[in-house]
C-alpha positions as semicolon CSV with decimal commas, in nm:
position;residue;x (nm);y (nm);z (nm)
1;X;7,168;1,890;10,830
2;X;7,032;2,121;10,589
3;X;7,246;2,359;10,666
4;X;7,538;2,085;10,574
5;X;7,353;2,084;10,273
6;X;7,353;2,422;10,131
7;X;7,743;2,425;10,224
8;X;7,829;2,165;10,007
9;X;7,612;2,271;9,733
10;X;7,752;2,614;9,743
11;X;8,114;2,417;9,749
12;X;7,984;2,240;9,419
13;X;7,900;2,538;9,268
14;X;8,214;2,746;9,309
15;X;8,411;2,396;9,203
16;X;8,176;2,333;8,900
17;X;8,206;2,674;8,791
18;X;8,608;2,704;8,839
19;X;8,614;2,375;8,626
20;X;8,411;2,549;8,316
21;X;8,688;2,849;8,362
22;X;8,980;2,653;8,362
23;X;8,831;2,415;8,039
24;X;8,745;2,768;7,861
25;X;9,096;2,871;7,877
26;X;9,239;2,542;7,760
27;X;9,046;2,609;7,467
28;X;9,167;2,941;7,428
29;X;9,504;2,898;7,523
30;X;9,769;2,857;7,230
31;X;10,047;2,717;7,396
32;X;10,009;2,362;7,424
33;X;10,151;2,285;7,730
34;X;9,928;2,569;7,865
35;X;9,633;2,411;7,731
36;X;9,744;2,029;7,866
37;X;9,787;2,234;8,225
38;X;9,467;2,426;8,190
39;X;9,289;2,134;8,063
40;X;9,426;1,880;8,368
41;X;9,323;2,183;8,626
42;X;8,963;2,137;8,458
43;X;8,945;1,803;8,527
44;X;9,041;1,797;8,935
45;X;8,819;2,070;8,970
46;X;8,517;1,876;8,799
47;X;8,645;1,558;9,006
48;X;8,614;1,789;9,290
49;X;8,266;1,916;9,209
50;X;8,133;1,545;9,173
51;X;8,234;1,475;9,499
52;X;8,032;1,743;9,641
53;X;7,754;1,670;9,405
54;X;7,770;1,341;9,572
55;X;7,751;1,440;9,938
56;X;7,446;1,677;9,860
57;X;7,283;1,332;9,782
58;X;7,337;1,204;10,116
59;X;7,137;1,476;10,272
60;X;6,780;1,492;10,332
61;X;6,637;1,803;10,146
């Protein structure tokens, strides 16, 4: 189990992080269609990331 664990928390990590990324360049981006894309991207990743935020719950530390 704990090894279960560290997996998804590693997995929430790399999707947490890769949502920050893709909301940074939204903000930087001066196209705005670019920005809606980037900024959309941002948002399934952080989806993502609270779904693995949610299965580290279920395990016993």
């Amino acid at each position: 189990m704990a090894k279960d664990y560290y997996i998804a928390r590693d997995a929430y990590k790399l999707e947490n992080l890769a949502a920050k990324k893709y909301q940074f360049y939204a903000q930087n981006a001066t196209n705005p269609e670019v920005q809606q894309l980037f900024s959309q991207i941002s948002q399934v990743q952080q989806k993502t990331a609270q779904e693995f935020q949610q299965m580290m719950n279920q395990f016993p530390q």
